[in-house]
C-alpha positions as CSV (number, residue, x, y, z in Angstrom):
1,X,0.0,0.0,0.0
2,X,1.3,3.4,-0.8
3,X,2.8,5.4,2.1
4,X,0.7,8.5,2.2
5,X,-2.8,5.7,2.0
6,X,-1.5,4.0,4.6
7,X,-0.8,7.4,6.5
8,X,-4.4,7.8,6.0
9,X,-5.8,4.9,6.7
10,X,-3.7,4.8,9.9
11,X,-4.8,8.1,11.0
12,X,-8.3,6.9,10.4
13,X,-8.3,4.0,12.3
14,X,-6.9,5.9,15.0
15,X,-9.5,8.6,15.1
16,X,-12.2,5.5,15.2
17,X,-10.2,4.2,18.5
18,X,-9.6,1.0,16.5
19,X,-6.1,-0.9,16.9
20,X,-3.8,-0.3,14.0
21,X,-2.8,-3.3,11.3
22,X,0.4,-5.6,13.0
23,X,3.3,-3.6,11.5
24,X,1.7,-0.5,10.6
25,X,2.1,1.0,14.5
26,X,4.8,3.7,14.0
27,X,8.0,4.0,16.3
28,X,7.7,5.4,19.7
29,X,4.2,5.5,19.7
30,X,3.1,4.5,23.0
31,X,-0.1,2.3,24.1
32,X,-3.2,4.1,26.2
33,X,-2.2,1.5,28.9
34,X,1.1,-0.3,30.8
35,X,0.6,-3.7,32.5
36,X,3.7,-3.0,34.8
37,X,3.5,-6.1,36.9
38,X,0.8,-9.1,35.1
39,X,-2.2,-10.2,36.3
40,X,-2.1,-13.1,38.9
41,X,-5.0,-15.5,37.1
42,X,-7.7,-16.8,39.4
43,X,-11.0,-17.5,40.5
44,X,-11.0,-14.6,43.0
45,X,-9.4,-11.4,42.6
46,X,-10.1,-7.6,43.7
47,X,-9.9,-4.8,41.4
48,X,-9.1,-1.4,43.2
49,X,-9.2,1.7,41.0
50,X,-7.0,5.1,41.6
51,X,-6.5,7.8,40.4
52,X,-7.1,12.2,41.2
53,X,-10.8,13.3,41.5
54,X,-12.3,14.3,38.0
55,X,-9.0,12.1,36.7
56,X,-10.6,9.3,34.7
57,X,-11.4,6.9,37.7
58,X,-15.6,7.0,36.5
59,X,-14.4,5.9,33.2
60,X,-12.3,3.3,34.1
61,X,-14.5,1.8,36.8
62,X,-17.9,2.1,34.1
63,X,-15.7,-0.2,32.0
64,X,-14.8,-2.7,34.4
65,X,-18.6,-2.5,34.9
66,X,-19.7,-3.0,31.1
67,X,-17.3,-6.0,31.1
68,X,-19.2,-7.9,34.0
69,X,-17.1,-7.2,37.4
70,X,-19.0,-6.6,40.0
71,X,-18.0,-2.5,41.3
72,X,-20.8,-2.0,44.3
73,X,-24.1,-3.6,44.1
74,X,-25.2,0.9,44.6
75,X,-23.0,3.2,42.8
76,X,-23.0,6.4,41.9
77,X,-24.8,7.1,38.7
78,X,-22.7,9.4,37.7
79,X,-19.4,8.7,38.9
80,X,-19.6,4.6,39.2
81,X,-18.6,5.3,43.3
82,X,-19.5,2.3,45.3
83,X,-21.7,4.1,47.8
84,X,-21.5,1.6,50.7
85,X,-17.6,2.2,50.7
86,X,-18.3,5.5,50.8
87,X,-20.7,5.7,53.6
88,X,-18.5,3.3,55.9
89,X,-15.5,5.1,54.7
90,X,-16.9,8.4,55.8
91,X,-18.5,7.7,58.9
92,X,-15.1,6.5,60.3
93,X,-13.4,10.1,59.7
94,X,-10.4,11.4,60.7
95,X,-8.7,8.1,60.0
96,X,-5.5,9.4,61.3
97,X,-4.3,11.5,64.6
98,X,-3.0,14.8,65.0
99,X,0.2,13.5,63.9
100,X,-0.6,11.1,60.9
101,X,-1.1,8.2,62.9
102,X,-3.6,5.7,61.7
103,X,-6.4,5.0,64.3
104,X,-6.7,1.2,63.7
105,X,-10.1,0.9,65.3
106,X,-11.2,3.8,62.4
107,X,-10.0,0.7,60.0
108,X,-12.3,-2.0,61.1
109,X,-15.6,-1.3,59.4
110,X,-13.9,-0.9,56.4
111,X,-12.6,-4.3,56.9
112,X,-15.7,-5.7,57.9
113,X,-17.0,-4.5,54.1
114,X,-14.3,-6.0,52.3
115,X,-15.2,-9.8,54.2
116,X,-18.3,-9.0,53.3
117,X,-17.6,-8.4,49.7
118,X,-15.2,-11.4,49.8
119,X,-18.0,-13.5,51.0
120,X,-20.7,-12.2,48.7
121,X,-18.2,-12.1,45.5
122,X,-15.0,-14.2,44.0
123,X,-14.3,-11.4,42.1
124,X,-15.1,-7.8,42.9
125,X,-14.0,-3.9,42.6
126,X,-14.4,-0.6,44.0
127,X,-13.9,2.8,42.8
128,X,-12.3,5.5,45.2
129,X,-10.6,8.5,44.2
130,X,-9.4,8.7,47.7
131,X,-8.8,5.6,48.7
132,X,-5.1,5.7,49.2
133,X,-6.2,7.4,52.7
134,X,-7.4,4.2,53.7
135,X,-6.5,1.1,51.3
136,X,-2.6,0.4,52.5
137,X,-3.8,-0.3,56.2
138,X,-6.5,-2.7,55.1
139,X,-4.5,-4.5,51.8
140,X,-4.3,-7.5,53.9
141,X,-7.6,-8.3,54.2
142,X,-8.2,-7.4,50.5
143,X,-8.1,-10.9,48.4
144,X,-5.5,-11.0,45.3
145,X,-5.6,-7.3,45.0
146,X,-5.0,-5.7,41.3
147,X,-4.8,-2.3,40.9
148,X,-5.1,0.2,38.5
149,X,-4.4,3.7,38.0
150,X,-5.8,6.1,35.5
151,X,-3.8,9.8,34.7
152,X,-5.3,12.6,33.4
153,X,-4.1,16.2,32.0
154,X,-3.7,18.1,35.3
155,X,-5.1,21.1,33.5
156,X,-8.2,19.2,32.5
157,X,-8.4,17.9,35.6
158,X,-8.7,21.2,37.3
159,X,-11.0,22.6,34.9
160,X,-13.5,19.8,36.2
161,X,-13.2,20.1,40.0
162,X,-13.3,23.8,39.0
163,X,-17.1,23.5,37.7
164,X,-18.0,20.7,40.3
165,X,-16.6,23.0,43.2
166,X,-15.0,26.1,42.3
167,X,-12.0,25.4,43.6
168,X,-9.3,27.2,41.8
169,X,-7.2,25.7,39.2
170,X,-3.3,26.4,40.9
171,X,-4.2,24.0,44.0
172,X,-6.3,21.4,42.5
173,X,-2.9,21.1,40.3
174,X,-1.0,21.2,43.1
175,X,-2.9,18.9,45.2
176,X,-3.0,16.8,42.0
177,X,0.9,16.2,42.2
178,X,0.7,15.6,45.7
179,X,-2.1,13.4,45.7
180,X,-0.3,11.3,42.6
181,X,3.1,11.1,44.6
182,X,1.2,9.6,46.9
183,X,0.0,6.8,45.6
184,X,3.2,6.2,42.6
185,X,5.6,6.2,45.9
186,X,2.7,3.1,47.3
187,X,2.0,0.9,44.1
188,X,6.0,1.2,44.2
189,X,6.2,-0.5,47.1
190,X,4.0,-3.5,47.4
191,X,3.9,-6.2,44.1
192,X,0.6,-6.7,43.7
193,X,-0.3,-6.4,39.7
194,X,-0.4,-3.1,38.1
195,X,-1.5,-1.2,35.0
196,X,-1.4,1.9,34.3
197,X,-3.5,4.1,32.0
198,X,-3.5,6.9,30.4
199,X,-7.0,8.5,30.0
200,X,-6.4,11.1,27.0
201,X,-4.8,8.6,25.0
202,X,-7.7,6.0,26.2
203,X,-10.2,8.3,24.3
204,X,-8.1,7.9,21.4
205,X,-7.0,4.6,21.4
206,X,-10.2,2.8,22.5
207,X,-10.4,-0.6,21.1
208,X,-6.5,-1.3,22.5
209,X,-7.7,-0.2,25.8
210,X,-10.6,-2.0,26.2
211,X,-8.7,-5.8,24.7
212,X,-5.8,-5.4,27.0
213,X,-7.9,-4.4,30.2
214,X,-10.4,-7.0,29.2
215,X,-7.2,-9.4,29.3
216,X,-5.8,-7.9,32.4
217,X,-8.8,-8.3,34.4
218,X,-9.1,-12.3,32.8
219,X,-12.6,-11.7,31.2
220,X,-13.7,-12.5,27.4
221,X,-15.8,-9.6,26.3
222,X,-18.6,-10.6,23.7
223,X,-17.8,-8.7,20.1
224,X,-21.0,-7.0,21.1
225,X,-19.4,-5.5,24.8
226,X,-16.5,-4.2,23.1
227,X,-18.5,-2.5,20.6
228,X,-20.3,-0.8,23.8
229,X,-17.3,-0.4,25.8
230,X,-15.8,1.7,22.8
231,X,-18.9,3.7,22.4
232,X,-18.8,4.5,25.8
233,X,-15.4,5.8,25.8
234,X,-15.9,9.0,24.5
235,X,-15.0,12.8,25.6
236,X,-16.9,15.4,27.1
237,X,-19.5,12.8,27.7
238,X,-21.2,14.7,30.8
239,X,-21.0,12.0,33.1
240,X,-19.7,8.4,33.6
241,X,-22.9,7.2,33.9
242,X,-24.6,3.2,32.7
243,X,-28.4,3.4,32.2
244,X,-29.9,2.8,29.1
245,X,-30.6,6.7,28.6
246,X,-26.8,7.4,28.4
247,X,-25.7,4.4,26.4
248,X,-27.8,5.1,23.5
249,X,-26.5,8.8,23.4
250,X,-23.0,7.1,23.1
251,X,-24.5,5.1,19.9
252,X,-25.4,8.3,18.8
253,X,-22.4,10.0,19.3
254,X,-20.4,7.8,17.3
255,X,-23.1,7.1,14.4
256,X,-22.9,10.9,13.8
257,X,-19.3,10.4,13.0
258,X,-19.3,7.8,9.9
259,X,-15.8,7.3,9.0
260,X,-14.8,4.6,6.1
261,X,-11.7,3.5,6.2
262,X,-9.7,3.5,3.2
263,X,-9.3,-0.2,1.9
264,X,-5.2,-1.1,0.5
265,X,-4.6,-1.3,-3.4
């Protein structure tokens, strides 16, 4: 195929989140995910997703959902937050002393829900922006943990929590770097598995995200649950949210878009 039709087609494919052809995927360009440490395979497993508030953690948690594993029997409609975790989570604070100690009895419900979970569940997830204030003093209780952790534009970021809030851009970023240091200096130090994603090149690369989560988690997505995990993945779409009402506006979305790909000669 002539270089400048292949340019083309490439670019194409890309713009369609579809994987490129084996061979066609130009040097240096870099995957919308890392598998830094591989999955440990079997029958129960817990999935624990991280990431900065507004950051790509409702994205990445509403996947996980589409592809059948279990993130809260009540979440958050628009955000995919288990709400029991919260509730017990929040009704414990301050977890910590006046000097950054951990209060251990503050721990134990939070325990309690992750037996429960255990028990109800072989495999299961949750979906906390802030659950690095909590999750290293309970990760003993939490069965073959994987985690994952999504990075967004700090910019972007702060432009969100700026509408949700009003907080002002220069210390969301700032509290964005020192919220990230936080957990990069944890997932450094334990060995449970590990990916890492990036959520802007997610949007773009949608089908390679979704096949090498979907292998990283240990599920076999239907054709037809990829084809709805890649509408799904879409900017600016107002809200991480599963009902019916908000998946047909992502069929929508992408129908409006027709793209053909340019066959080879």
């Amino acid at each position: 195929m002539p270089t400048t039709l292949k340019r083309v087609r490439n670019g194409l494919r890309l713009a369609l989140g579809l994987d490129l052809e084996p061979g066609d995927i130009p040097e240096g360009m870099r995957m919308p995910c890392e598998v830094i440490r591989p999955p440990r395979h079997g029958d129960e497993k817990t999935f624990i997703v991280m990431g900065m508030p507004s950051g790509g953690t409702s994205m990445l948690a509403g996947v996980l959902s589409l592809m059948g594993i279990n993130m809260g029997e009540e979440t958050g409609p628009g955000n995919n937050e288990d709400q029991e975790f919260l509730r017990v989570v929040d009704a414990q604070q301050p977890l910590y002393d006046s000097n950054g100690a951990p209060i251990e009895e503050k721990f134990e419900p939070i325990r309690a829900l992750v037996e429960k979970r255990n028990a109800a569940q072989k495999v299961w997830g949750w979906k906390d922006p802030h659950s690095i204030n909590y999750v290293r003093q309970i990760m003993s209780d939490i069965r073959n943990p994987h985690v994952l952790v999504i990075f967004r534009d700090h910019m972007a970021s702060a432009q969100s929590i700026k509408h949700l809030s009003g907080t002002e851009h220069l210390p969301t970023i700032r509290n964005y770097l020192r919220h990230m240091e936080v957990i990069t200096s944890w997932i450094d130090s334990i060995d449970a598995p590990l990916m890492l994603i990036s959520y802007e090149r997610a949007l773009r690369l949608r089908e390679s995200l979704t096949r090498i989560l979907a292998e990283f988690v240990d599920v076999e997505p239907t054709e037809e649950q990829i084809r709805t995990i890649m509408r799904y993945i879409r900017p600016d779409r107002g809200g991480a949210n599963l009902d019916e009402v908000y998946l047909a506006t992502d069929k929508a979305f992408w129908t409006a878009r027709p793209m053909k790909i340019p066959k080879g000669d």
